[in-house]
C-alpha positions as CSV (number, residue, x, y, z in Angstrom):
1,X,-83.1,15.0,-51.4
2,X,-82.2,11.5,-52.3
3,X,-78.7,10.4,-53.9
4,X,-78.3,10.0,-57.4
5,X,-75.8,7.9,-59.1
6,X,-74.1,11.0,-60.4
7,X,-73.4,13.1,-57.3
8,X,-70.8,12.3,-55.0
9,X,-72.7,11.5,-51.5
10,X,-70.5,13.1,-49.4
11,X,-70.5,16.4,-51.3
12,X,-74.0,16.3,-51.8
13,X,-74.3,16.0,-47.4
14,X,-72.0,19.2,-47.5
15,X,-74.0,21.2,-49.8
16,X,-77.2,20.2,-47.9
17,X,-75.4,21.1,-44.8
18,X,-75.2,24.6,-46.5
19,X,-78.9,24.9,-47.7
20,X,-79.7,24.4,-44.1
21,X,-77.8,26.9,-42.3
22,X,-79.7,29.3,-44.7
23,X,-83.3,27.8,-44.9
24,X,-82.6,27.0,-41.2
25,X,-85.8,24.5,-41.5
26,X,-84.2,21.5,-40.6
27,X,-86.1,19.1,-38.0
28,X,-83.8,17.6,-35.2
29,X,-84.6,14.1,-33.7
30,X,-84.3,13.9,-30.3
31,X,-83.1,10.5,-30.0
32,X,-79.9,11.7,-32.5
33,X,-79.2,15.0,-30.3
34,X,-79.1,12.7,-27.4
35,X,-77.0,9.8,-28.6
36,X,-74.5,12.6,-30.0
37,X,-74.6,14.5,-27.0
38,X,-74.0,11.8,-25.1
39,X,-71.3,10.5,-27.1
40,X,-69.6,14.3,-27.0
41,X,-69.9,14.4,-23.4
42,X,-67.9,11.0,-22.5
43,X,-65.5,12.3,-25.3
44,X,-64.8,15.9,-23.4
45,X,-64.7,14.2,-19.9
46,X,-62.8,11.2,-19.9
47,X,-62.7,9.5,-16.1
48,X,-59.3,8.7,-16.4
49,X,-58.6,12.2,-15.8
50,X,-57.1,13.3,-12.6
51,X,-57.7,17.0,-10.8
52,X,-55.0,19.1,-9.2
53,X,-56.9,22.3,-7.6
54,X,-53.6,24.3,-7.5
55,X,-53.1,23.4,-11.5
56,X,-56.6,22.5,-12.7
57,X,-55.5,22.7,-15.9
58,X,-52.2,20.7,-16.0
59,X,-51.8,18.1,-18.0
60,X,-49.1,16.4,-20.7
61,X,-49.8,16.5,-23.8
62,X,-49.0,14.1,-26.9
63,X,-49.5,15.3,-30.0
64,X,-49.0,12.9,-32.7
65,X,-48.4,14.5,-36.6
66,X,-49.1,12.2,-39.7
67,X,-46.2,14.3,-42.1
68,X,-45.9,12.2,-45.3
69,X,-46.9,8.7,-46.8
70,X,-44.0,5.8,-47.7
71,X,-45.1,3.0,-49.5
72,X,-46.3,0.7,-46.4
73,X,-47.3,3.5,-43.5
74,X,-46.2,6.8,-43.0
75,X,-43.9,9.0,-41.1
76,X,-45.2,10.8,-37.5
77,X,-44.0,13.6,-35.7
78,X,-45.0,12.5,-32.3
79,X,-44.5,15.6,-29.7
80,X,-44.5,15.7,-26.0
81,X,-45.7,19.2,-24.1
82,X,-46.0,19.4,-20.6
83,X,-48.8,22.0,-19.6
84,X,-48.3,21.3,-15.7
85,X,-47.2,24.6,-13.7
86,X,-45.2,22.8,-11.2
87,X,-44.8,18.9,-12.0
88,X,-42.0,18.0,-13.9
89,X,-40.6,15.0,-15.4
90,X,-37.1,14.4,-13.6
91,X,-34.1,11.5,-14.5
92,X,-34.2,9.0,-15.5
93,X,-37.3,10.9,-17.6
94,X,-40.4,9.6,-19.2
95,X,-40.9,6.1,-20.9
96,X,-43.9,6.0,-23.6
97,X,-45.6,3.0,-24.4
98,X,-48.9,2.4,-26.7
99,X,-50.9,-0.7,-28.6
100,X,-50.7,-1.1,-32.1
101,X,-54.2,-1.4,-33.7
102,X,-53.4,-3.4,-35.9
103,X,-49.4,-5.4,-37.0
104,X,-47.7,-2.3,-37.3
105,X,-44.1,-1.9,-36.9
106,X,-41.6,0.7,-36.5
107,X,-38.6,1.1,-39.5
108,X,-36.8,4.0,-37.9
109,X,-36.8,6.5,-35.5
110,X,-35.6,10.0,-34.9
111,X,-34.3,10.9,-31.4
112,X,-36.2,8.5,-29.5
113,X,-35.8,4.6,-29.6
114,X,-37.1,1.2,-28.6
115,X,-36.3,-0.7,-25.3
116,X,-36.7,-3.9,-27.1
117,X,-37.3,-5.0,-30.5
118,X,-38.9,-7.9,-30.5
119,X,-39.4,-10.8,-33.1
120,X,-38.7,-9.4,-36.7
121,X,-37.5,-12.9,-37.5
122,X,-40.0,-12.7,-40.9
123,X,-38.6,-9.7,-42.3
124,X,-35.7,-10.3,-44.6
125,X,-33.0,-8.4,-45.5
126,X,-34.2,-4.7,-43.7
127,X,-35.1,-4.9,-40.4
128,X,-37.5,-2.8,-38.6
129,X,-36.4,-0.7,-35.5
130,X,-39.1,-2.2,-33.7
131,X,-41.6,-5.1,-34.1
132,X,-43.6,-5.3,-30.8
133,X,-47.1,-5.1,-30.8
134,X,-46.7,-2.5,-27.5
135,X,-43.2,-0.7,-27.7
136,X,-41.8,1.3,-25.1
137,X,-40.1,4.3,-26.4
138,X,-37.3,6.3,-24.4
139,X,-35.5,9.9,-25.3
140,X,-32.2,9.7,-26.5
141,X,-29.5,10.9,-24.5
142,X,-27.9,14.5,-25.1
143,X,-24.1,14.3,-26.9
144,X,-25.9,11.6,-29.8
145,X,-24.8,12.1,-33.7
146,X,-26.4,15.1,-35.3
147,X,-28.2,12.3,-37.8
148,X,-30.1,10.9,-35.0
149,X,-31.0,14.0,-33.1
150,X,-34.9,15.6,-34.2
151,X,-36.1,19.0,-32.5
152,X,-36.0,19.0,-28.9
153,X,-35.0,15.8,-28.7
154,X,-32.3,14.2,-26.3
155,X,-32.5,15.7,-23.4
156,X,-32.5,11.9,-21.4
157,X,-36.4,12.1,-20.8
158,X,-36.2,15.0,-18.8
159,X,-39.3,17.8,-19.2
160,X,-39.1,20.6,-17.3
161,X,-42.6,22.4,-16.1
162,X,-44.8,25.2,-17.7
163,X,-44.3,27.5,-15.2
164,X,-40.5,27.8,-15.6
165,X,-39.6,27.4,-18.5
166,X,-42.1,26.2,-21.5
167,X,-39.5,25.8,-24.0
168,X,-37.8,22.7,-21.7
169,X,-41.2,21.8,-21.3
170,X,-41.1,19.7,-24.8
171,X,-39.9,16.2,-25.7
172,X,-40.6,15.2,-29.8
173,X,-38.9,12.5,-31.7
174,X,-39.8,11.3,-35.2
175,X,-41.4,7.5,-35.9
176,X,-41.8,5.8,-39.6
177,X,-44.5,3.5,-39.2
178,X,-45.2,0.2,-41.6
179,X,-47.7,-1.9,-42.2
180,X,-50.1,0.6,-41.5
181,X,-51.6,1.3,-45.0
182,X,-50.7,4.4,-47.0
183,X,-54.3,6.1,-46.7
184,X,-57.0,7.4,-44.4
185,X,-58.9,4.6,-44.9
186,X,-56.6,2.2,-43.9
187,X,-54.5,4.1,-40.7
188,X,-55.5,3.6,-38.0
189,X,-55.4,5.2,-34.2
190,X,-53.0,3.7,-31.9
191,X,-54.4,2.9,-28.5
192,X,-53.6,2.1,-25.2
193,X,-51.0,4.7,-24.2
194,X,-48.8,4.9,-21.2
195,X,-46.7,7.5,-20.1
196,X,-43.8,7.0,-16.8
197,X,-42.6,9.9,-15.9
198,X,-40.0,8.7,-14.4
199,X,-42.7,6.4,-12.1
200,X,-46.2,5.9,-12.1
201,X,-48.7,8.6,-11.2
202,X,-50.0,8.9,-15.0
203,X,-53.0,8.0,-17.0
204,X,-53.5,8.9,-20.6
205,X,-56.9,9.3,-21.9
206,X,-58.1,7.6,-25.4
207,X,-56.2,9.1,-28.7
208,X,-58.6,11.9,-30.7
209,X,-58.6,13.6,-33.7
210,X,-57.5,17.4,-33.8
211,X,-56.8,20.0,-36.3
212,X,-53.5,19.9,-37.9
213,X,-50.7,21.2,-36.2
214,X,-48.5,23.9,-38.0
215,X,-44.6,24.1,-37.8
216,X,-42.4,26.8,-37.9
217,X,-38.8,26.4,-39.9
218,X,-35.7,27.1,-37.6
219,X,-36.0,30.6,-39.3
220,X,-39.6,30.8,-38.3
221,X,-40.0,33.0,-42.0
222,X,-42.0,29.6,-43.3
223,X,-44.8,27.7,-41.9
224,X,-45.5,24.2,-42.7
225,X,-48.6,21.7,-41.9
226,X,-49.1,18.1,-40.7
227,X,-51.1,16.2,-43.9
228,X,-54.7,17.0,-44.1
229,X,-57.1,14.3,-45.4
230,X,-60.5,13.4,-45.4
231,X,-61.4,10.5,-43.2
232,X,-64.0,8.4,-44.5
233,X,-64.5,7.0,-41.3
234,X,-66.6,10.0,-40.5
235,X,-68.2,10.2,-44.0
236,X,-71.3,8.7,-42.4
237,X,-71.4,10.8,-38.5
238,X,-71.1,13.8,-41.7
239,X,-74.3,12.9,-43.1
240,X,-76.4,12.1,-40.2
241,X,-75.3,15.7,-38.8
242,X,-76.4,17.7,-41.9
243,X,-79.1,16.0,-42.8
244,X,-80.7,15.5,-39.1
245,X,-78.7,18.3,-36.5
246,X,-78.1,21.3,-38.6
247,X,-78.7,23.2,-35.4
248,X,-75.5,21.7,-34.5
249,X,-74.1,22.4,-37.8
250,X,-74.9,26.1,-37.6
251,X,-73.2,26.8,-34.9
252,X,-70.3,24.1,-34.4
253,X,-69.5,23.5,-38.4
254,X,-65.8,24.5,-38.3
255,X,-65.5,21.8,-35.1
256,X,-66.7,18.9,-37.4
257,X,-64.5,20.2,-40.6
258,X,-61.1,19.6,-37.6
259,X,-62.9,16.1,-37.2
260,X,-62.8,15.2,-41.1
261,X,-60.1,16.5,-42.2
262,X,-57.0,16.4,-40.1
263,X,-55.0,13.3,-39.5
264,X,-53.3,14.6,-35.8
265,X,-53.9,12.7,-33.1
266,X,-53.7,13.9,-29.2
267,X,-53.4,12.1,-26.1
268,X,-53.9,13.9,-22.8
269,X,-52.1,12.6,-19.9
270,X,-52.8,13.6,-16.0
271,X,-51.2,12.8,-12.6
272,X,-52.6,11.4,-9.5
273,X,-50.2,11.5,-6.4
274,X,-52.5,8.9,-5.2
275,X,-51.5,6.4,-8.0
276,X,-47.5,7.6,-8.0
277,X,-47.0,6.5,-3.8
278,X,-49.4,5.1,-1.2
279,X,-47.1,7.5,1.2
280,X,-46.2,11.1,0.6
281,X,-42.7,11.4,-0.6
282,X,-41.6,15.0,1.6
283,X,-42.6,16.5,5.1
284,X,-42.6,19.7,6.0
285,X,-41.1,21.6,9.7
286,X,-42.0,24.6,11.4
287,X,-40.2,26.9,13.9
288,X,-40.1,30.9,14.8
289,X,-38.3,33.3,16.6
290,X,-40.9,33.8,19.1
291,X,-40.9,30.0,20.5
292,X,-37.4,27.9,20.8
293,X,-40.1,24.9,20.1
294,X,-39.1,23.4,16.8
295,X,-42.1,21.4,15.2
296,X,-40.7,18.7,13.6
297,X,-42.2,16.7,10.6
298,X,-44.3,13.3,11.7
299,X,-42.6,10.1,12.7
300,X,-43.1,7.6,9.7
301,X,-44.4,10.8,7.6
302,X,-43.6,9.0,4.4
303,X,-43.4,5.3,5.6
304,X,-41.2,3.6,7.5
305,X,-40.7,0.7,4.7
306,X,-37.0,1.9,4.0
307,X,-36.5,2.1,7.7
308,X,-33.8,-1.1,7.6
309,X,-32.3,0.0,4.7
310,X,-31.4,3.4,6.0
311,X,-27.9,4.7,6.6
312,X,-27.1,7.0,9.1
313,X,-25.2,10.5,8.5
314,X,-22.3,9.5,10.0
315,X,-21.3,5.7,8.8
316,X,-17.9,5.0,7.5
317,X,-20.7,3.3,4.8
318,X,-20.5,6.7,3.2
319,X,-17.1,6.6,1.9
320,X,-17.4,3.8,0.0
321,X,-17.3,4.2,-4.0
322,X,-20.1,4.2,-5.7
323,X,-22.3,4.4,-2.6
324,X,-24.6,7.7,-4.7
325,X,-24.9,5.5,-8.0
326,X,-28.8,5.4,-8.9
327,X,-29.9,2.2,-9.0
328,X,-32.2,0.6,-12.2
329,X,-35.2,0.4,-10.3
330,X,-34.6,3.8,-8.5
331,X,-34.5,2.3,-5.1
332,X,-33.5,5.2,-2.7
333,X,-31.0,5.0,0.2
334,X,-32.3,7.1,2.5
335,X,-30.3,9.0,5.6
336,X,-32.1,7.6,8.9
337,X,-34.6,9.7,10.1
338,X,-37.5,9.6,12.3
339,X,-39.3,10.6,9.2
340,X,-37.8,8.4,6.7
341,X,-38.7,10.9,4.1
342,X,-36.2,11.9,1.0
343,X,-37.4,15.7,1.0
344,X,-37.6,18.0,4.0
345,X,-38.7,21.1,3.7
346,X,-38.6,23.4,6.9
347,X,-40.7,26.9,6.8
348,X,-38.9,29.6,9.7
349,X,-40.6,32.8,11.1
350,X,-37.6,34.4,11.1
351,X,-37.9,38.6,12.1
352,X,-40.6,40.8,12.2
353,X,-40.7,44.2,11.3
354,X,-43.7,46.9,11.4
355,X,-44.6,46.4,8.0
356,X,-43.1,43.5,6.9
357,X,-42.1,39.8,8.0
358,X,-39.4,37.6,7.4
359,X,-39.5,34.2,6.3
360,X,-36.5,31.2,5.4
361,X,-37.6,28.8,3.5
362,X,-34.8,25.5,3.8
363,X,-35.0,22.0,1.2
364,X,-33.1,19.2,2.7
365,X,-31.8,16.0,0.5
366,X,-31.8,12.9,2.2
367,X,-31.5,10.6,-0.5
368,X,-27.7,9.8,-0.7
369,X,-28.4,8.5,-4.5
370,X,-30.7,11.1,-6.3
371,X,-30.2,14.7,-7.5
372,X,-32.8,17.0,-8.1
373,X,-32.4,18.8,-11.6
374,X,-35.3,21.8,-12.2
375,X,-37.3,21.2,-8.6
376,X,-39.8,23.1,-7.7
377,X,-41.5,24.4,-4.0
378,X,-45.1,25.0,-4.3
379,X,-46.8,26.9,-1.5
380,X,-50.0,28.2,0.1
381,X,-50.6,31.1,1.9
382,X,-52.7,33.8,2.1
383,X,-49.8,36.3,2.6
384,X,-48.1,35.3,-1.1
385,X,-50.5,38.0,-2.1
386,X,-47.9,40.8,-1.1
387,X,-44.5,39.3,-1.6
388,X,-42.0,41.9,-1.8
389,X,-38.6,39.7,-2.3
390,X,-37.6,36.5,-2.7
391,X,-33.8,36.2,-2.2
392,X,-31.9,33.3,-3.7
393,X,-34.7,32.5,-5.5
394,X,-37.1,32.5,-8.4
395,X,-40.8,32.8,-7.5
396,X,-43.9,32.9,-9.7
397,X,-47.5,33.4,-8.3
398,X,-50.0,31.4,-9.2
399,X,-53.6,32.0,-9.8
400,X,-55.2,29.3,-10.7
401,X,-58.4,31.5,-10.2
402,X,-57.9,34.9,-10.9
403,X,-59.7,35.8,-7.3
404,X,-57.9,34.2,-5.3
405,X,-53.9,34.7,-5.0
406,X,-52.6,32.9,-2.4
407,X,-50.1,30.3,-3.8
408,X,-46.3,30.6,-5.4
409,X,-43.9,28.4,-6.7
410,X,-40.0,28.7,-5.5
411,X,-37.3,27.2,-8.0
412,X,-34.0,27.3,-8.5
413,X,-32.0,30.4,-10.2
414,X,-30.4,28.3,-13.1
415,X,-26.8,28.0,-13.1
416,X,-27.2,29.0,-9.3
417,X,-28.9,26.6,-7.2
418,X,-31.5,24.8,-10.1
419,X,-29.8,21.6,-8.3
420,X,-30.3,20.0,-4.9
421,X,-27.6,17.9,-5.0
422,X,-28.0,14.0,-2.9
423,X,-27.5,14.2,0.4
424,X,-24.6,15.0,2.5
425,X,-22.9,18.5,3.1
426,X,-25.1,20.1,0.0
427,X,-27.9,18.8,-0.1
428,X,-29.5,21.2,0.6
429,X,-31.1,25.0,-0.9
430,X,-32.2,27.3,1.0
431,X,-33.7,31.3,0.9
432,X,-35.3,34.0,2.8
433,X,-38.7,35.2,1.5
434,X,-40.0,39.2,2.7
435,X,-43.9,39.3,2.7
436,X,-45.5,42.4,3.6
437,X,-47.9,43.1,6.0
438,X,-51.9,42.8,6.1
439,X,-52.6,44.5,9.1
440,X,-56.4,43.5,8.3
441,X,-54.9,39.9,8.4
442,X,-51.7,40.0,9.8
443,X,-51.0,37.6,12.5
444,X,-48.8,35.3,14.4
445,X,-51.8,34.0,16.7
446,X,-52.7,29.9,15.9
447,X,-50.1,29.1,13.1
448,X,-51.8,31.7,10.9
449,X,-47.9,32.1,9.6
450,X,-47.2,28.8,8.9
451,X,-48.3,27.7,4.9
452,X,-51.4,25.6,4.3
453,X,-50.2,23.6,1.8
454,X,-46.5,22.3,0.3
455,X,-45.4,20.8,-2.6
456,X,-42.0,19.7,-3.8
457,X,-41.6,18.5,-7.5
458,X,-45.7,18.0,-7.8
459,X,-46.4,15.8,-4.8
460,X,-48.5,17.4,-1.3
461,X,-46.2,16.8,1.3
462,X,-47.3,15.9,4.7
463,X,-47.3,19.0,7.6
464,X,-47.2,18.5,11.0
465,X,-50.8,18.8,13.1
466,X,-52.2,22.1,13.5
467,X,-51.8,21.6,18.0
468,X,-47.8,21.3,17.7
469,X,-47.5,24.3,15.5
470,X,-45.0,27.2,17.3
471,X,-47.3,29.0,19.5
472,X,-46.6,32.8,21.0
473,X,-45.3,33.1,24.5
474,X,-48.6,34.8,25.8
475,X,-51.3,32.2,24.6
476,X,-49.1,29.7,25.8
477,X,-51.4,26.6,28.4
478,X,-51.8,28.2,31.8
479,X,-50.3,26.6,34.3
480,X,-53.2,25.0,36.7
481,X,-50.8,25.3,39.7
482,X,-48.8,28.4,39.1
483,X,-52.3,30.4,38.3
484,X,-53.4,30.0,42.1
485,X,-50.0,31.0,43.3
486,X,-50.4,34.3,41.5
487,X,-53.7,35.1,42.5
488,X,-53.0,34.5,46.5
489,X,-50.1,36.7,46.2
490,X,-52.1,39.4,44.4
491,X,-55.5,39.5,47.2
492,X,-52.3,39.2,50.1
493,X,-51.1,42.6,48.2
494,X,-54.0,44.3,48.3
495,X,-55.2,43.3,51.8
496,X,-51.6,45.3,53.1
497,X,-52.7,47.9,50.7
């Protein structure tokens, strides 16, 4: 079919698009399936993403809403979901940042702002909120006038995780943008983004277009939509796809209809521990009833780089004022240790019973200028199958992969003990978990009771080596001198019997 100068191009590729899913005689060139496959593929599996095997699917997720037109840009709702199980965004919360495409700026913004605002020195008479060709955006703080609060706004950064509670799990503000054009053809992606949460640790993959999201009204009896437009950008990737992959077409169409006509962008951002810390940032310590060895955490688990800045539990230092004030640059003061690590979390074997065991489970602060709001214990064992109580407190199981269950998350019971406070006196939490019994693989033979993996707030910490786990008495070392003794008095028994 060729174009005529009557018939709309674009419509004319739909309607071809439909003859061919019903003729379904359309030829496919190779070299266009590949360049498009190969294109989809890079697209779906971005190498800036980061892989956590205990939340493979975690992620945050920026969601950003093109609502309504003004006469130089438009107005976005931009909204901030955290899909992570276990990994949170504590104070001083999460910073955003992101590149302009083109000379944008910001006029006003909804429970969110700027950190600077740059040079607006050729605008007269209204001022943007923002002129910078990267801004860095912060959440409000909670107690701000009702007229500059937006839906789940001003919370101070903070995001709580997935796994506790989704609906603290969401940061959104509200961003007019100008200079940006006041059509399709004209807006265009920003690029670039960055996400702190309150550190580094995060990389956020390229922006892309997805459906429309829909919004509920407080009353939830009336939906409404993010603008819908067609992008002309993709007028042409239209045409080549009807015209040369209808197989594609047939089967994917509605995927292609999200591409042309929403204008929602996402932006998926992952963690790496690796990037956050060159050191682990907790340590874990073992001990039982049946061994009076305790097993403590490494020397120098989580770097000894704070080890002249340290304070010891007991300096008159402590009294001063003002001696637990955060600093900008969230630079810890750490209680001397031999681990110099702010978390310590120490696993006890504490009874056993003929069905069931007994476990206490103990988080130590020793970071005399942070709080922990929302924390979270992550671990791994394959005895978290069959947990019968936890008792001070909340635990979810989580199966990753629905065969295996062998991990749990701990976390505060809110009002309770949600807070580890700095350290000192209470800083710490602390509970007793009852598992019960395997007796297929029940055991307290080679550390079998001990977890095989920790987290606290996200990030592995560090456990001691397997050889100075508690031991029981009767696979304790032989003693090479003692052993001889014993047998010589044994033969000098028998040779008087």
């Amino acid at each position: 079919m060729e174009f005529n100068n009557h018939t709309d191009p674009i419509e004319e590729s739909m309607l071809d698009a439909r003859d061919c899913s019903q003729r379904r005689k359309c030829y496919v060139f190779p070299e266009l399936k590949f360049m498009f496959l190969a294109v989809l593929y890079v697209m779906m599996f971005s190498p800036t993403e980061a892989y956590d095997p205990l939340d493979p699917t975690g992620n945050i997720t920026i969601k950003w809403d093109v609502m309504s037109w003004t006469p130089d840009g438009y107005v976005a709702a931009v909204t901030m979901n955290n899909f992570q199980m276990y990994r949170g965004i504590m104070n001083p919360g999460w910073t955003l940042g992101w590149s302009w495409a083109k000379k944008e700026v910001i006029w006003t913004m909804i429970g969110a702002q700027t950190t600077e605002q740059g040079d607006c020195s050729k605008f007269k008479g209204n001022v943007p909120h923002c002129c910078k060709r990267t801004p860095t955006v912060v959440d409000l703080l909670p107690g701000v006038p009702y007229n500059q609060q937006y839906t789940n706004c001003c919370k101070g950064g903070v995001l709580g995780t997935w796994g506790q509670d989704p609906l603290s799990a969401v940061s959104a503000f509200q961003v007019s943008v100008g200079l940006a054009g006041t059509s399709n053809k004209t807006v265009k992606l920003p690029k670039n983004f960055t996400l702190l949460g309150p550190g580094p640790g995060y990389t956020c993959g390229p922006a892309k277009i997805v459906p429309s999201t829909v919004f509920l009204t407080p009353d939830k009896r009336r939906k409404t939509q993010a603008l819908s437009e067609f992008l002309l950008s993709f007028s042409l990737l239209t045409i080549l796809l009807n015209r040369y992959l209808c197989w594609f077409c047939d089967h994917f169409h509605h995927i292609i209809e999200w591409f042309l006509y929403a204008v929602t962008w996402n932006v998926t951002c992952t963690y790496s521990q690796f990037l956050a810390s060159k050191n682990p940032s907790c340590c874990v310590s073992f001990s039982s009833f049946y061994n009076q060895t305790i097993t403590p955490c490494p020397s120098c688990a989580c770097g000894c780089q704070n080890k002249k800045n340290c304070i010891k539990s007991d300096s008159k230092l402590l009294r001063r004022a003002g001696i637990n004030t955060p600093k900008k640059d969230n630079t810890p003061l750490l209680q001397c240790t031999h681990h110099m690590c702010p978390i310590r979390v120490h696993w006890h074997v504490k009874l056993n019973y003929k069905d069931y065991w007994r476990v206490k489970v103990a988080i130590t602060n020793f970071n005399y200028r942070l709080n922990y709001s929302q924390w979270t214990l992550v671990a791994q064992h394959p005895n978290l199958n069959n947990v019968t109580q936890v008792f001070s407190f909340d635990y979810k199981p989580l199966v990753p992969y629905e065969s295996i269950n062998d991990t749990g998350m701990f976390y505060g019971m809110k009002f309770y003990n949600d807070l580890l406070m700095e350290a000192g006196p209470l800083g710490n939490v602390q509970s007793e978990v009852l598992l019960q019994k395997d007796k297929d693989t029940f055991t307290f033979k080679q550390g079998w009771a001990f977890p095989r993996k920790v987290y606290f707030n996200g990030d592995e910490c560090m456990l001691p080596p397997p050889d100075t786990y508690p031991f029981l008495p009767n696979s304790a070392y032989a003693n090479p001198i003692a052993t001889p003794a014993v047998a010589a008095f044994l033969l000098l028994l028998l040779s008087m019997w």
